[in-house]
PyMOL Python script that loads the backbone (N, CA, C, O; Angstrom):
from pymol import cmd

cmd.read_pdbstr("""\
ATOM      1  N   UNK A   1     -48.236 -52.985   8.206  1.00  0.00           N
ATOM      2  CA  UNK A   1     -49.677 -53.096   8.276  1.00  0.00           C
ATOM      3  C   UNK A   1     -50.296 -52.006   7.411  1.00  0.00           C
ATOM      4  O   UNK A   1     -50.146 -50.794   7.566  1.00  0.00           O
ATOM      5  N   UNK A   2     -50.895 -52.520   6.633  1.00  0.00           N
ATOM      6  CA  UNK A   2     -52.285 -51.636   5.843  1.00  0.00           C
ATOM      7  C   UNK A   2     -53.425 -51.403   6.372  1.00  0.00           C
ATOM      8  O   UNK A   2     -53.904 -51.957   7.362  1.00  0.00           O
ATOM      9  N   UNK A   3     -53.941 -50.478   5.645  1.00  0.00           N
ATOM     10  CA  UNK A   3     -55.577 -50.150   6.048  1.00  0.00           C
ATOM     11  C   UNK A   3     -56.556 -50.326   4.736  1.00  0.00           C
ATOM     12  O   UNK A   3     -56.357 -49.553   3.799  1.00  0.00           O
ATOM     13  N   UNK A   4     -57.637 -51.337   4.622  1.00  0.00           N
ATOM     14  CA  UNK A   4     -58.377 -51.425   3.110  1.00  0.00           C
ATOM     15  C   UNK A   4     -59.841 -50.883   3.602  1.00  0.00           C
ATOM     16  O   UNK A   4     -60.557 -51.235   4.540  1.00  0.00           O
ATOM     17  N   UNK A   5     -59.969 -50.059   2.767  1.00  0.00           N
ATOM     18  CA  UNK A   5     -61.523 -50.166   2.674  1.00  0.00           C
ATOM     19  C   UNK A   5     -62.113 -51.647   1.620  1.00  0.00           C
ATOM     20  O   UNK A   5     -61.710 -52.333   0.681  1.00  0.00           O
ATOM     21  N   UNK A   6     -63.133 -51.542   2.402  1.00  0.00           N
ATOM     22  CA  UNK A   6     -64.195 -52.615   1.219  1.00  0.00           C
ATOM     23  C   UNK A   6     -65.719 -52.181   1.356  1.00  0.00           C
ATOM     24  O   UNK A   6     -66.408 -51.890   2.334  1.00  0.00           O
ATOM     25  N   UNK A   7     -65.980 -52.256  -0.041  1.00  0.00           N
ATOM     26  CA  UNK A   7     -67.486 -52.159  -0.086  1.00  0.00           C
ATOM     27  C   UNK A   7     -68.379 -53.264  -0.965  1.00  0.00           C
ATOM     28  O   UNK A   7     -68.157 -54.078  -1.862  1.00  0.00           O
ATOM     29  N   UNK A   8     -69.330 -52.888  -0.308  1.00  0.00           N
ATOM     30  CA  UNK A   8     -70.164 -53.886  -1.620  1.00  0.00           C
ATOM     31  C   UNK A   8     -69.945 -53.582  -2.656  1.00  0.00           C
ATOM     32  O   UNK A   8     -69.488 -52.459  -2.864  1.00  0.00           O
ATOM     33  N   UNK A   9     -70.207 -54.533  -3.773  1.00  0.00           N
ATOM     34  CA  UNK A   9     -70.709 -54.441  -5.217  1.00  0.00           C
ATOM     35  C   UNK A   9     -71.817 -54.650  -6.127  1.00  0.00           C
ATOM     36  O   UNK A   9     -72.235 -54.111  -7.152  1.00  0.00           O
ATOM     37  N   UNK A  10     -72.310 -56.128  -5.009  1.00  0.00           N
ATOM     38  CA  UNK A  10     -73.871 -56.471  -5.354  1.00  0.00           C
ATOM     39  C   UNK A  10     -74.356 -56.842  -3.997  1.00  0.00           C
ATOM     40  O   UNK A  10     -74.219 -57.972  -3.529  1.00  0.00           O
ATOM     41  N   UNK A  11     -75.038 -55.658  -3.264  1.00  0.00           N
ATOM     42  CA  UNK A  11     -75.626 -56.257  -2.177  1.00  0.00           C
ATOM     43  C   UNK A  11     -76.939 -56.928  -2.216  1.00  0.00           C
ATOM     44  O   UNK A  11     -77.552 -57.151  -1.173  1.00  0.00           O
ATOM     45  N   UNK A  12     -77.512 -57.341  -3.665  1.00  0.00           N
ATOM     46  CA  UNK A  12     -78.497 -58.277  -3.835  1.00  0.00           C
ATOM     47  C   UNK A  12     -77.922 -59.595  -3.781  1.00  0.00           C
ATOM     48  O   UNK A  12     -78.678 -60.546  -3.585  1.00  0.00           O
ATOM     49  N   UNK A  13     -76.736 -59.773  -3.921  1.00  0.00           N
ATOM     50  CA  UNK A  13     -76.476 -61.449  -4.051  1.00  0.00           C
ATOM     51  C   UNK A  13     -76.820 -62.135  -2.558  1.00  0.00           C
ATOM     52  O   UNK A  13     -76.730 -61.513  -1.499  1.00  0.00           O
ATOM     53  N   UNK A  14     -77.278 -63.702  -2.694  1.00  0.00           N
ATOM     54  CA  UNK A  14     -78.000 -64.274  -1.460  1.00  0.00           C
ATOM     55  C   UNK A  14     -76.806 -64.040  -0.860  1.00  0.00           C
ATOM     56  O   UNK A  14     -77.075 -63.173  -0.029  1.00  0.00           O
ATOM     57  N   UNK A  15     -75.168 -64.391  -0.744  1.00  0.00           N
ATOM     58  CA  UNK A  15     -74.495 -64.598  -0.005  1.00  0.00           C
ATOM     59  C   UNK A  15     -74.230 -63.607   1.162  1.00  0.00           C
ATOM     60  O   UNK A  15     -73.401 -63.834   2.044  1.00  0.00           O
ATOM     61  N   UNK A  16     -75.069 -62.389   1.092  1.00  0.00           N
ATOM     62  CA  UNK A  16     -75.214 -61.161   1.992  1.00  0.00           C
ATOM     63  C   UNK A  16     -75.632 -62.058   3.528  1.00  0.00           C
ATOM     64  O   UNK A  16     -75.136 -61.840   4.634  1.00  0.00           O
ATOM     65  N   UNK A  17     -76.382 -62.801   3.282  1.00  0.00           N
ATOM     66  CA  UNK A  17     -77.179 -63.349   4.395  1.00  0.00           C
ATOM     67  C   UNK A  17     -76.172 -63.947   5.645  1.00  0.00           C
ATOM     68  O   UNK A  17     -76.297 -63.949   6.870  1.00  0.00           O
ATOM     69  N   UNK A  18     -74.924 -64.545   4.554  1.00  0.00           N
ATOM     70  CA  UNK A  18     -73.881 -64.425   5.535  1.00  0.00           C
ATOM     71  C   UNK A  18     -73.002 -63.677   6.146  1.00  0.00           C
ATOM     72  O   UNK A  18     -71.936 -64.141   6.550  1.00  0.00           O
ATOM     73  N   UNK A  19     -73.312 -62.549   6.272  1.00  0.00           N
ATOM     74  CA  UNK A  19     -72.548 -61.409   7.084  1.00  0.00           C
ATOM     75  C   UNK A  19     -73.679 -60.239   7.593  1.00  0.00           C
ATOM     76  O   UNK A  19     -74.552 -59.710   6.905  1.00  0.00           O
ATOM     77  N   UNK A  20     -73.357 -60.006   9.084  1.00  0.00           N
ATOM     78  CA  UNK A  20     -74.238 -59.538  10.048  1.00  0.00           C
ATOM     79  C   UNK A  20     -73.767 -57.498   9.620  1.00  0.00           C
ATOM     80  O   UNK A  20     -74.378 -56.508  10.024  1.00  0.00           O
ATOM     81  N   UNK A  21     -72.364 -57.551   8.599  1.00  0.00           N
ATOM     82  CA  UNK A  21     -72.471 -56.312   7.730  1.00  0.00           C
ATOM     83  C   UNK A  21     -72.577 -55.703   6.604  1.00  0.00           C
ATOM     84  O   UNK A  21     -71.794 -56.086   5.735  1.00  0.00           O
ATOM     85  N   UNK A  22     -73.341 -54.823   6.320  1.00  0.00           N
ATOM     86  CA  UNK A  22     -73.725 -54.766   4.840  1.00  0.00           C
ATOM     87  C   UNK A  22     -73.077 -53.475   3.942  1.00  0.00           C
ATOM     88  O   UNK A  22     -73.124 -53.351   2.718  1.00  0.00           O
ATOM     89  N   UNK A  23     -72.567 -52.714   4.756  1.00  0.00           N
ATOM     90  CA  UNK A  23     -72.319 -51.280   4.877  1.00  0.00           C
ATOM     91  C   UNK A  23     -70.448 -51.343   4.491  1.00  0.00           C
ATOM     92  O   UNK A  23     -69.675 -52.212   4.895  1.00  0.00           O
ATOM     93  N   UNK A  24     -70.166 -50.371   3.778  1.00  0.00           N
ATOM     94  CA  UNK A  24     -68.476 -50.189   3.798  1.00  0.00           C
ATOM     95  C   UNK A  24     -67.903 -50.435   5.215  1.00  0.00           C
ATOM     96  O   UNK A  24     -68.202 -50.011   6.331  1.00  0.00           O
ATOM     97  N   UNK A  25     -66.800 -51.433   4.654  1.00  0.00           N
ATOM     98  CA  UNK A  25     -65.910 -51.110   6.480  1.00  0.00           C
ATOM     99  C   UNK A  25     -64.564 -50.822   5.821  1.00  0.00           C
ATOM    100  O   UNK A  25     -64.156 -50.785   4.660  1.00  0.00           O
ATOM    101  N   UNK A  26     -63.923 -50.592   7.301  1.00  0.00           N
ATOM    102  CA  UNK A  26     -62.205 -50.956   7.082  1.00  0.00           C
ATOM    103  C   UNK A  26     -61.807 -51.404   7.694  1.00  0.00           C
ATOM    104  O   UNK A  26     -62.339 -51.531   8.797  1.00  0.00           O
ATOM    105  N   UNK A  27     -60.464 -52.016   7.379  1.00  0.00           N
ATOM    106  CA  UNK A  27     -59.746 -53.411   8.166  1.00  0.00           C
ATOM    107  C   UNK A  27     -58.315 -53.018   8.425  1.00  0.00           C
ATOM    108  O   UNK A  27     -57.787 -52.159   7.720  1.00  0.00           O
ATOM    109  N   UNK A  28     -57.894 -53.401   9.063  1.00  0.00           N
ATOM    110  CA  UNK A  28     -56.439 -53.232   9.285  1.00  0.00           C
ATOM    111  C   UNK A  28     -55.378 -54.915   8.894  1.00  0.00           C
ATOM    112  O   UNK A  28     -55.088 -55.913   9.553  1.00  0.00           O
ATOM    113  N   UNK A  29     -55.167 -54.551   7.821  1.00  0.00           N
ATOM    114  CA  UNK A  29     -54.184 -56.113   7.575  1.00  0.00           C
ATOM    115  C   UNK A  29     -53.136 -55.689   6.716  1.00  0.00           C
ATOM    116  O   UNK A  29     -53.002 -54.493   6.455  1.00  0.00           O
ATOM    117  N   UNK A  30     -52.250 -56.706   6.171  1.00  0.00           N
ATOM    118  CA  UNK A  30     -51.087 -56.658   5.605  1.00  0.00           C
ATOM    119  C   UNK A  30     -51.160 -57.037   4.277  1.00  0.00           C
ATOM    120  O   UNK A  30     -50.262 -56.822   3.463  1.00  0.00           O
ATOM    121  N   UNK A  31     -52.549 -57.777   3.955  1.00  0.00           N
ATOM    122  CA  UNK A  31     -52.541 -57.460   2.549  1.00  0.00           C
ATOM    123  C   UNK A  31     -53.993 -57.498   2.482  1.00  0.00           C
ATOM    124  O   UNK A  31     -54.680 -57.516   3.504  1.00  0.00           O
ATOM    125  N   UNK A  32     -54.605 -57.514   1.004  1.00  0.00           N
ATOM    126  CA  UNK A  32     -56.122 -57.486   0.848  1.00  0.00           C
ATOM    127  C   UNK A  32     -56.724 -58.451   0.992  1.00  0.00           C
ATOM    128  O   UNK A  32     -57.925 -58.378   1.252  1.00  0.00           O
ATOM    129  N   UNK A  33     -56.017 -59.782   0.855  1.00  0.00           N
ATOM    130  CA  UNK A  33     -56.525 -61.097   1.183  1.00  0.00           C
ATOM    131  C   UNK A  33     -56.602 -61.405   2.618  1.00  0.00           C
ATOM    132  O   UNK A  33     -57.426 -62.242   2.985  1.00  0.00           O
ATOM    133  N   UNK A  34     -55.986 -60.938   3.305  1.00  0.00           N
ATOM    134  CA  UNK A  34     -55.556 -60.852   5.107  1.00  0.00           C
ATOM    135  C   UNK A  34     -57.324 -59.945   5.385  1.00  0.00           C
ATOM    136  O   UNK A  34     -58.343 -60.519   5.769  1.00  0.00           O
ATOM    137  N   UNK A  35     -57.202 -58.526   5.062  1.00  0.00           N
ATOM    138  CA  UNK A  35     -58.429 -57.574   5.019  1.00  0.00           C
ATOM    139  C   UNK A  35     -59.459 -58.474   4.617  1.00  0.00           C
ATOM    140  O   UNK A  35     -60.269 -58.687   5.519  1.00  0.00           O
ATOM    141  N   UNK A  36     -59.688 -59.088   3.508  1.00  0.00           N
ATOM    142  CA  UNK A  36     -61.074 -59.914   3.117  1.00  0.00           C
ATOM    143  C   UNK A  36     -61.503 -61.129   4.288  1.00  0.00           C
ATOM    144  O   UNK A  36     -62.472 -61.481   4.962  1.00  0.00           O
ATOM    145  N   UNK A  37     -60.346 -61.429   4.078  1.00  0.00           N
ATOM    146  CA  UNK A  37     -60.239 -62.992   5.582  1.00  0.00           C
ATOM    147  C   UNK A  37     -60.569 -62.222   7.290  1.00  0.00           C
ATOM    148  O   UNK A  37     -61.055 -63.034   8.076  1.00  0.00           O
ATOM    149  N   UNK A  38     -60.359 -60.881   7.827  1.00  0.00           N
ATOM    150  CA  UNK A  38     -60.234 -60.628   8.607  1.00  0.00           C
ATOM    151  C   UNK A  38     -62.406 -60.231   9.291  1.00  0.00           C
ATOM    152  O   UNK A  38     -63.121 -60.412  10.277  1.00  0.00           O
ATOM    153  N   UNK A  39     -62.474 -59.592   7.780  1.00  0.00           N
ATOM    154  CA  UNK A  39     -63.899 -59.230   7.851  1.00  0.00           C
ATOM    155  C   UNK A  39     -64.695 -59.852   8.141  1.00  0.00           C
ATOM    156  O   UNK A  39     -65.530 -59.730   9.036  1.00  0.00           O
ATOM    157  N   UNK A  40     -64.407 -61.162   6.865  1.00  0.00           N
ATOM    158  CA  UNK A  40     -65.270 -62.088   6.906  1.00  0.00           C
ATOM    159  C   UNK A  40     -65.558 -63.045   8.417  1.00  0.00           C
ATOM    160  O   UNK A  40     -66.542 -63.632   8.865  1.00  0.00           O
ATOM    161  N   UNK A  41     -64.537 -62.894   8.759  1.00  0.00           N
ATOM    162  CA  UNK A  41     -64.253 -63.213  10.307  1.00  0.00           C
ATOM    163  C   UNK A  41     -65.433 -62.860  11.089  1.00  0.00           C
ATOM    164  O   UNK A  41     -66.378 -63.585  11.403  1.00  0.00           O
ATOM    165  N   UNK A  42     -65.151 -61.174  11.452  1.00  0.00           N
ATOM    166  CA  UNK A  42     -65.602 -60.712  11.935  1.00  0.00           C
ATOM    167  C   UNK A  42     -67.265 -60.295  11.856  1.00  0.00           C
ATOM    168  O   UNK A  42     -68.048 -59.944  12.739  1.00  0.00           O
ATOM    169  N   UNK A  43     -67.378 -60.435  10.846  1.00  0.00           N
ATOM    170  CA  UNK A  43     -69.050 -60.291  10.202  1.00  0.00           C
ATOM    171  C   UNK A  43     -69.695 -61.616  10.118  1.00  0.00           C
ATOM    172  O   UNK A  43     -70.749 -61.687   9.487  1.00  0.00           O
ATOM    173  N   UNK A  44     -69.189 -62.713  10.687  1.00  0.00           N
ATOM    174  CA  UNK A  44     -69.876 -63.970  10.151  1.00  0.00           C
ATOM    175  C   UNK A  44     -70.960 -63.863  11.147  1.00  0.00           C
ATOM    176  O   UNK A  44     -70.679 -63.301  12.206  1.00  0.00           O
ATOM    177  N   UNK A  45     -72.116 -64.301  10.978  1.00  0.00           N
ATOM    178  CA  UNK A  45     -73.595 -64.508  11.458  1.00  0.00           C
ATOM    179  C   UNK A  45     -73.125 -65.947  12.874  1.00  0.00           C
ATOM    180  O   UNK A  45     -72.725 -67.111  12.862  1.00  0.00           O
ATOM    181  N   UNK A  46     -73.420 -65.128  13.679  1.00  0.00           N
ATOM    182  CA  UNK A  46     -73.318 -66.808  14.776  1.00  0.00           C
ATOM    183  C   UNK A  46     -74.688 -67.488  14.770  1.00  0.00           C
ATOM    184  O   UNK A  46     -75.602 -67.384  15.587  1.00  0.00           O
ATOM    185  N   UNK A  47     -74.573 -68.504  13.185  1.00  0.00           N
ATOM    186  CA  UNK A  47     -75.795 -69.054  12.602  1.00  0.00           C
ATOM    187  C   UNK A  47     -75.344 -70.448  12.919  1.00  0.00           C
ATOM    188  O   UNK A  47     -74.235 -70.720  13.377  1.00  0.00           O
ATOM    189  N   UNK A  48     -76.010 -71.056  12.723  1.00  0.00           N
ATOM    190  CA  UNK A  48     -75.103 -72.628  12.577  1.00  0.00           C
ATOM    191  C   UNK A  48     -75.186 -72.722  10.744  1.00  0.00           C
ATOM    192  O   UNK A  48     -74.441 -73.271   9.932  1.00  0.00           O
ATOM    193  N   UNK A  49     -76.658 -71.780  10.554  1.00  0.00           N
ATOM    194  CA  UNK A  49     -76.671 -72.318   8.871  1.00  0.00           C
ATOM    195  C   UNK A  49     -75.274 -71.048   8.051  1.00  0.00           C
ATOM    196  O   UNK A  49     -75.094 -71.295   6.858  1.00  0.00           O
ATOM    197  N   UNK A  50     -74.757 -70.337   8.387  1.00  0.00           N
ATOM    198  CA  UNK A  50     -73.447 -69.678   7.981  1.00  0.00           C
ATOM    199  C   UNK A  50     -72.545 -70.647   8.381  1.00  0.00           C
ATOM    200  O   UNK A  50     -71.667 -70.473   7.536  1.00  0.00           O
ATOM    201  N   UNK A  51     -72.143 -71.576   9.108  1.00  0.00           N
ATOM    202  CA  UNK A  51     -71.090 -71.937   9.370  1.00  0.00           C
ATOM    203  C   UNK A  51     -70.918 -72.738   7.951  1.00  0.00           C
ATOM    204  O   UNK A  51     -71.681 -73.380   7.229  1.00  0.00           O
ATOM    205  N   UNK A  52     -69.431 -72.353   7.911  1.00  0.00           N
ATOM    206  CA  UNK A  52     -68.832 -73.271   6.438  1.00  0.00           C
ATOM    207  C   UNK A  52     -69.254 -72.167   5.187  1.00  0.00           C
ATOM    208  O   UNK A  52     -68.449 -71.972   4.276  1.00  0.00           O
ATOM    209  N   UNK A  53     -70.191 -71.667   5.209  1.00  0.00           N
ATOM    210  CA  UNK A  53     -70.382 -70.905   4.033  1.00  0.00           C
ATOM    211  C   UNK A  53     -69.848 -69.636   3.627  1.00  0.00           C
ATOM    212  O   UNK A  53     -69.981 -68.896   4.602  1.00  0.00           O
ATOM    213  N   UNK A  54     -69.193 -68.872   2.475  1.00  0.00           N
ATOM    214  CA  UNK A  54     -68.225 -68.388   2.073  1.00  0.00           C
ATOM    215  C   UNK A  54     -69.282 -67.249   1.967  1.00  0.00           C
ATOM    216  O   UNK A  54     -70.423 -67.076   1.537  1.00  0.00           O
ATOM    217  N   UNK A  55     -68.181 -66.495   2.660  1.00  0.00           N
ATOM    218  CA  UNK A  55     -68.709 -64.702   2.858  1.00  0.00           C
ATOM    219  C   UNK A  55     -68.644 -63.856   1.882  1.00  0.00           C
ATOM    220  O   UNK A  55     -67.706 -64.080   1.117  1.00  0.00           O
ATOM    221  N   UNK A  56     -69.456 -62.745   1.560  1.00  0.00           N
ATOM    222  CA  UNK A  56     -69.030 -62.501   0.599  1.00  0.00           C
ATOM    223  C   UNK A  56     -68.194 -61.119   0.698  1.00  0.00           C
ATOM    224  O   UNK A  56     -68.278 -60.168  -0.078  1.00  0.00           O
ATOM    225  N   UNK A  57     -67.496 -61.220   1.659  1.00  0.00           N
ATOM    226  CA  UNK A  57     -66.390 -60.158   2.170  1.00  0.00           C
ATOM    227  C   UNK A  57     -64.910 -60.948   0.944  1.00  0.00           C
ATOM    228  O   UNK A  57     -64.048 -60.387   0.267  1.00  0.00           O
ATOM    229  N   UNK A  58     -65.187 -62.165   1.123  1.00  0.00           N
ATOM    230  CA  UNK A  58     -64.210 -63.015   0.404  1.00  0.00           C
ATOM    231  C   UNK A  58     -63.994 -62.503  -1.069  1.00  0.00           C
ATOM    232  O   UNK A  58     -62.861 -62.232  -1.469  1.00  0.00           O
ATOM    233  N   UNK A  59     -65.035 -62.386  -1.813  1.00  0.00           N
ATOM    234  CA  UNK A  59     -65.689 -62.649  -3.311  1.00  0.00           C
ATOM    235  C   UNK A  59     -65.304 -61.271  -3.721  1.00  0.00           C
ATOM    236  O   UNK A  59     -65.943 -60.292  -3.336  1.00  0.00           O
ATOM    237  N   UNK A  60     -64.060 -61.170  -4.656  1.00  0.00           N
ATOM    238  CA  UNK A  60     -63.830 -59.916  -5.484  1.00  0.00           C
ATOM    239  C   UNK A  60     -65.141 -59.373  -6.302  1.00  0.00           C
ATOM    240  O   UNK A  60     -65.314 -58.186  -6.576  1.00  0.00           O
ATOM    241  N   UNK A  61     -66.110 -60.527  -6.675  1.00  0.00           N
ATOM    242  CA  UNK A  61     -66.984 -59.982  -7.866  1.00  0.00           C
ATOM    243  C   UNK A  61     -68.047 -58.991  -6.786  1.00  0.00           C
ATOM    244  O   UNK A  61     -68.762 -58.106  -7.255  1.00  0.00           O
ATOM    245  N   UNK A  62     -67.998 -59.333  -5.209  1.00  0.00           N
ATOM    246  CA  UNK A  62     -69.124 -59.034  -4.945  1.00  0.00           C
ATOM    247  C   UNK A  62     -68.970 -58.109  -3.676  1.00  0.00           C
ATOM    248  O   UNK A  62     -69.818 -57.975  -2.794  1.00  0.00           O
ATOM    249  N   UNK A  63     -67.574 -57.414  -3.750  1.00  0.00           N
ATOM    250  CA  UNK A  63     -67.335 -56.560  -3.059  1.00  0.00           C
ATOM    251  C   UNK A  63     -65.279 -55.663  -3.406  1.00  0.00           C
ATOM    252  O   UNK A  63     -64.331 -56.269  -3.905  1.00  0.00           O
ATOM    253  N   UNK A  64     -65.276 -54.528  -3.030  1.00  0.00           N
ATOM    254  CA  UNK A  64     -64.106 -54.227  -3.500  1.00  0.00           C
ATOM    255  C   UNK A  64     -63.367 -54.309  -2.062  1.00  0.00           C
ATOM    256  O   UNK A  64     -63.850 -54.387  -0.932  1.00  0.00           O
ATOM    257  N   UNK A  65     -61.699 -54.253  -2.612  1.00  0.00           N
ATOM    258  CA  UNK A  65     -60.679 -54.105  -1.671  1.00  0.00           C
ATOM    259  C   UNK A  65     -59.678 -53.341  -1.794  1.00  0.00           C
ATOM    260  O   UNK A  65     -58.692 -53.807  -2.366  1.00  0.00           O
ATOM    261  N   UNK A  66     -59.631 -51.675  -1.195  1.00  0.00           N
ATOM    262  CA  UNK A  66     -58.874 -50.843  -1.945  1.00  0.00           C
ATOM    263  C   UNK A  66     -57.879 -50.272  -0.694  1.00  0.00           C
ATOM    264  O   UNK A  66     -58.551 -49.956   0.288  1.00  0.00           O
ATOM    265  N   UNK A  67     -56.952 -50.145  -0.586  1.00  0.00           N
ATOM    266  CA  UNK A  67     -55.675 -50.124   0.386  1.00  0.00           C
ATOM    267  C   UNK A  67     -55.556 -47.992   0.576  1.00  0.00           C
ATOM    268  O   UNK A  67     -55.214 -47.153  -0.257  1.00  0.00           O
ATOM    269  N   UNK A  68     -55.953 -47.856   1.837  1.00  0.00           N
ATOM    270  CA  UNK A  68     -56.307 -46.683   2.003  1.00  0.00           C
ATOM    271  C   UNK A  68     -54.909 -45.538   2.734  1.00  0.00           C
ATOM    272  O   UNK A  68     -54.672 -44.907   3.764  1.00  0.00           O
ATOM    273  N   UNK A  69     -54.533 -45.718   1.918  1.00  0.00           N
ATOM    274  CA  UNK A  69     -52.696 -44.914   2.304  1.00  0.00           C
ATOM    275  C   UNK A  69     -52.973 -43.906   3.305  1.00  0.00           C
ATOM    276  O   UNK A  69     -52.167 -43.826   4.232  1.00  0.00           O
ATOM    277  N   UNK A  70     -54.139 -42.986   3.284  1.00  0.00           N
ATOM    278  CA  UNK A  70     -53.499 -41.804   3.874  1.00  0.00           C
ATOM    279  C   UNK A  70     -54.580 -42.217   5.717  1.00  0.00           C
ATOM    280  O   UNK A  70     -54.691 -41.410   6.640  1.00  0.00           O
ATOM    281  N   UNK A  71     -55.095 -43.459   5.690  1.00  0.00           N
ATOM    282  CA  UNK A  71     -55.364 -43.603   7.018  1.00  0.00           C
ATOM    283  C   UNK A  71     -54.236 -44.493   7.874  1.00  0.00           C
ATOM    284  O   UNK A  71     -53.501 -45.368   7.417  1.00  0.00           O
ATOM    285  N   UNK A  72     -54.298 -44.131   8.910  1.00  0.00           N
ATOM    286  CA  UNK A  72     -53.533 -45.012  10.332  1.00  0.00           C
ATOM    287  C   UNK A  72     -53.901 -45.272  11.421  1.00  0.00           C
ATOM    288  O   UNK A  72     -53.299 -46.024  12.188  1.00  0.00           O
ATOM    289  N   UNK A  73     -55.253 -44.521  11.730  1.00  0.00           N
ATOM    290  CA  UNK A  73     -55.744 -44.850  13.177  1.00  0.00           C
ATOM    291  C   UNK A  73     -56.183 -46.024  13.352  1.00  0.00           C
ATOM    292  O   UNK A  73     -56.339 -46.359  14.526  1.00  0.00           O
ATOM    293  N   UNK A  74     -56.495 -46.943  12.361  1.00  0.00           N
ATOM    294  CA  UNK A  74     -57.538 -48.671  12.392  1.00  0.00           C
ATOM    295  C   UNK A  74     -56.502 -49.324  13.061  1.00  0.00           C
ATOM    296  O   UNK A  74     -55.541 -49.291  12.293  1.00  0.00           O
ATOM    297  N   UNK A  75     -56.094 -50.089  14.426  1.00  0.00           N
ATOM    298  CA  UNK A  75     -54.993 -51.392  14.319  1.00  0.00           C
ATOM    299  C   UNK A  75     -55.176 -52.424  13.877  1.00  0.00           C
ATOM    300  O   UNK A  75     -56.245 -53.030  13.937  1.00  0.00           O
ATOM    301  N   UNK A  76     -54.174 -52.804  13.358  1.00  0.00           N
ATOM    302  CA  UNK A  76     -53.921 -54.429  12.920  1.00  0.00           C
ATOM    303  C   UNK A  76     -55.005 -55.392  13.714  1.00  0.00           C
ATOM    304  O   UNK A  76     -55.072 -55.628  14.920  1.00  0.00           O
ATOM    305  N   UNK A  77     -55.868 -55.888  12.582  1.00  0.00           N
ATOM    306  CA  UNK A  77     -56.880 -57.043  13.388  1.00  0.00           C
ATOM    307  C   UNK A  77     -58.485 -56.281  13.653  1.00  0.00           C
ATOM    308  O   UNK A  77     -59.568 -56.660  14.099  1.00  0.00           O
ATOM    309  N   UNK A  78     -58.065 -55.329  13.241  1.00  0.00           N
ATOM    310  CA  UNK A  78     -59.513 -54.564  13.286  1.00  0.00           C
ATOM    311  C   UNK A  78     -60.365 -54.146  12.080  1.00  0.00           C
ATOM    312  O   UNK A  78     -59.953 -53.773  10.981  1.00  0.00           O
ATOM    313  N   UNK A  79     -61.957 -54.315  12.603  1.00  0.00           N
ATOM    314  CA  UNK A  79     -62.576 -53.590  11.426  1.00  0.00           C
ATOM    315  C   UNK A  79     -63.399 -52.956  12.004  1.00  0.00           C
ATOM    316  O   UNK A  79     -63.900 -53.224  13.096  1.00  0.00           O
ATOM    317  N   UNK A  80     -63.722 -51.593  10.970  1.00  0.00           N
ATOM    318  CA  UNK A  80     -64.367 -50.743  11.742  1.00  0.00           C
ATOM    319  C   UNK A  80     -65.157 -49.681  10.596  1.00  0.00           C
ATOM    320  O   UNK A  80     -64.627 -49.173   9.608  1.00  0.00           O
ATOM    321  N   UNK A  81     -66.726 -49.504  11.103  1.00  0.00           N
ATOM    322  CA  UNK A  81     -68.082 -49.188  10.416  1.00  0.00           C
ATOM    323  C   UNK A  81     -67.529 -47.262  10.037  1.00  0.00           C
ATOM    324  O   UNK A  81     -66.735 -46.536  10.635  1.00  0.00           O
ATOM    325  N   UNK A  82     -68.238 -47.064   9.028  1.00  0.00           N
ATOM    326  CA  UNK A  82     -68.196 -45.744   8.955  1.00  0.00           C
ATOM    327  C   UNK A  82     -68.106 -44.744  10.177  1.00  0.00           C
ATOM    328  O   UNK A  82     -67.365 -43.774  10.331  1.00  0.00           O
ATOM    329  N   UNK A  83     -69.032 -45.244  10.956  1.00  0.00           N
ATOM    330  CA  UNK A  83     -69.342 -44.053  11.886  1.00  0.00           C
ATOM    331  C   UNK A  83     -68.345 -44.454  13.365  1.00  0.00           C
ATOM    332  O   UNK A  83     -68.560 -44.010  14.493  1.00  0.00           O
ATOM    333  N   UNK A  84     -67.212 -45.426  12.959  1.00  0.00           N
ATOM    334  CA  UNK A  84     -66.385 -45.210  13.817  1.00  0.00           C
ATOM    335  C   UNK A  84     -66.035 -46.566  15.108  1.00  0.00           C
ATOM    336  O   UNK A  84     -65.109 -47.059  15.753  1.00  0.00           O
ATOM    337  N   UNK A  85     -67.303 -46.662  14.913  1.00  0.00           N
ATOM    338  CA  UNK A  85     -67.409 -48.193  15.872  1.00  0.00           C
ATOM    339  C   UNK A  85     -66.875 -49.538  15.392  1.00  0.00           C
ATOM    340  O   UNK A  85     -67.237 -49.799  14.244  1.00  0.00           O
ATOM    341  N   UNK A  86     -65.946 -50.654  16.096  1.00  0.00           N
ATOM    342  CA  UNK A  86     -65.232 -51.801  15.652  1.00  0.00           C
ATOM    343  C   UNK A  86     -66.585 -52.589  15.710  1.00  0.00           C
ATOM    344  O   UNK A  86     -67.531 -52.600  16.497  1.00  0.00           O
ATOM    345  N   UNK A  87     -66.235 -53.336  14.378  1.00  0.00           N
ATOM    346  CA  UNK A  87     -67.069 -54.365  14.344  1.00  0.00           C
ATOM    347  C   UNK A  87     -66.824 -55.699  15.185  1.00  0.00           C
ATOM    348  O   UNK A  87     -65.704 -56.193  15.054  1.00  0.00           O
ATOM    349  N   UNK A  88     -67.672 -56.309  15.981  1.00  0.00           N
ATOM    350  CA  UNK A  88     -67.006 -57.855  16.359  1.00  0.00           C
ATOM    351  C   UNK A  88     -66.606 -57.936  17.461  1.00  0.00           C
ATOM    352  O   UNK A  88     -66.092 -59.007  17.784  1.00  0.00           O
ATOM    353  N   UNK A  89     -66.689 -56.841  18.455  1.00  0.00           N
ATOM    354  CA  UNK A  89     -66.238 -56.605  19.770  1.00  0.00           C
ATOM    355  C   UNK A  89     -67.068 -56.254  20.478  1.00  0.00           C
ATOM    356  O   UNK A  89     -66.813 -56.011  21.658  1.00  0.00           O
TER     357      UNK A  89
END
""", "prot")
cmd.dss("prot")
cmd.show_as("cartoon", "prot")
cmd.util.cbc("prot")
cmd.orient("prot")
């Protein structure tokens, strides 16, 4: 298990609207595609108009995914805000 940070890249793009986070998180997964899929999860808007629509936790152009070696406290399946709190729980 890894730990990724991700941040925005363009937090003007509309697709923001689908995720209830806007702010850097980190994830605990096994690869960066697992981390992007896990977020997006977890940040989706309980909209009916988000449902089906692609997060932009997903979208390399519109956010990064960088594998954070020297952390270990996040577990597997988790994401969690700067200031410490899991998102989604």
């Amino acid at each position: 298990m890894n730990i990724y940070r991700l941040d925005p890249i363009d937090p003007g793009d509309p697709s923001w609207r689908n995720s209830i986070e806007k702010d850097s998180v980190w994830a605990g997964a096994a690869t960066p595609s697992d981390a992007r899929q896990l977020v997006a999860d977890k940040t989706r808007p309980d909209t009916r108009e988000a449902a089906g629509l692609k997060s932009p936790w997903q979208d390399e152009a519109l956010t990064s995914c960088v594998r954070e070696p020297s952390l270990t406290h996040i577990r597997a399946g988790t994401v969690v805000r700067a200031d410490g709190s899991q998102v989604g729980d």
